[in-house]
C-alpha positions in Angstrom: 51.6 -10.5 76.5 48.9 -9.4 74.5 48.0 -6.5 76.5 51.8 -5.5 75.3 51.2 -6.4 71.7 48.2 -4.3 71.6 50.2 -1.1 73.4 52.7 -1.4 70.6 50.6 -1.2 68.0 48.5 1.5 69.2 51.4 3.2 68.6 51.4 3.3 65.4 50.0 5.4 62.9 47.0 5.2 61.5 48.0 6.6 58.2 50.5 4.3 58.0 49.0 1.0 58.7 46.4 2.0 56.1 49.3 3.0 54.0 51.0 -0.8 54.1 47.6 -2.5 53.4 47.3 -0.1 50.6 50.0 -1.5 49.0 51.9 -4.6 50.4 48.3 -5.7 51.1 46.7 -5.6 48.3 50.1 -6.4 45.9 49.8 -7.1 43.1 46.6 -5.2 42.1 44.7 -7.3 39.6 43.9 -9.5 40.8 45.0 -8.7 44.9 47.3 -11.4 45.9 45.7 -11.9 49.1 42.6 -13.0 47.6 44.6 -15.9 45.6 46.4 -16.8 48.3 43.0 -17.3 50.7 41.1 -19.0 47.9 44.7 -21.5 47.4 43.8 -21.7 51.4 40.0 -22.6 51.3 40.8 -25.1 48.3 43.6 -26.8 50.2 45.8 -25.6 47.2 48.3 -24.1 49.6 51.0 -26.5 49.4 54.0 -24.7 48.1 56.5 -22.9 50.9 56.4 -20.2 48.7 52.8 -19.9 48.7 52.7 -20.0 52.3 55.5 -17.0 52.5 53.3 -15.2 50.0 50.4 -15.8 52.2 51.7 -14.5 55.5 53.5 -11.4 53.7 50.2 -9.9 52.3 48.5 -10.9 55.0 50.5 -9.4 57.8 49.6 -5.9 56.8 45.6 -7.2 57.4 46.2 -8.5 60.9 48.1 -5.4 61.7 44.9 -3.1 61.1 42.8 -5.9 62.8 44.9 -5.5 66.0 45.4 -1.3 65.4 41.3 -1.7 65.2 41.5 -4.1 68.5 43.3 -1.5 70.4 41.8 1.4 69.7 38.4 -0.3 70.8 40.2 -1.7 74.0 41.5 1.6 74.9 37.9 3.3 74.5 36.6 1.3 76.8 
């Protein structure tokens, strides 16, 4: 399963995975909404569903390069 998850997204491109974390990642700018949303997290502060949908839509673009990163190392090997 993850060996499958890992070929599909080391097929896509680098340019755009940087692109989306660029921009639905760090949305809104100042300050990044990420950054609220793990601070909310930390606090316990994260209560609201809307919160939560906020957290795992500008955070997807992060996990995205972590597992573009993942299999690019995995396929060096």
């Amino acid at each position: 399963m993850m060996k499958s998850i890992l070929f599909a997204v080391d097929q896509l491109n680098w340019g755009l995975v940087i692109l989306i974390c660029a921009t639905l990642g760090l949305a809104p700018f100042t300050p990044p909404h990420i950054i609220e949303k793990l601070s909310m997290l930390i606090k316990g502060n994260l209560i609201k569903p809307l919160d939560w949908f906020d957290l795992l839509l500008h955070g997807f673009p992060w996990v995205l390069l972590i597992l573009k990163i993942t299999a690019f190392v995995v396929k060096e090997k």
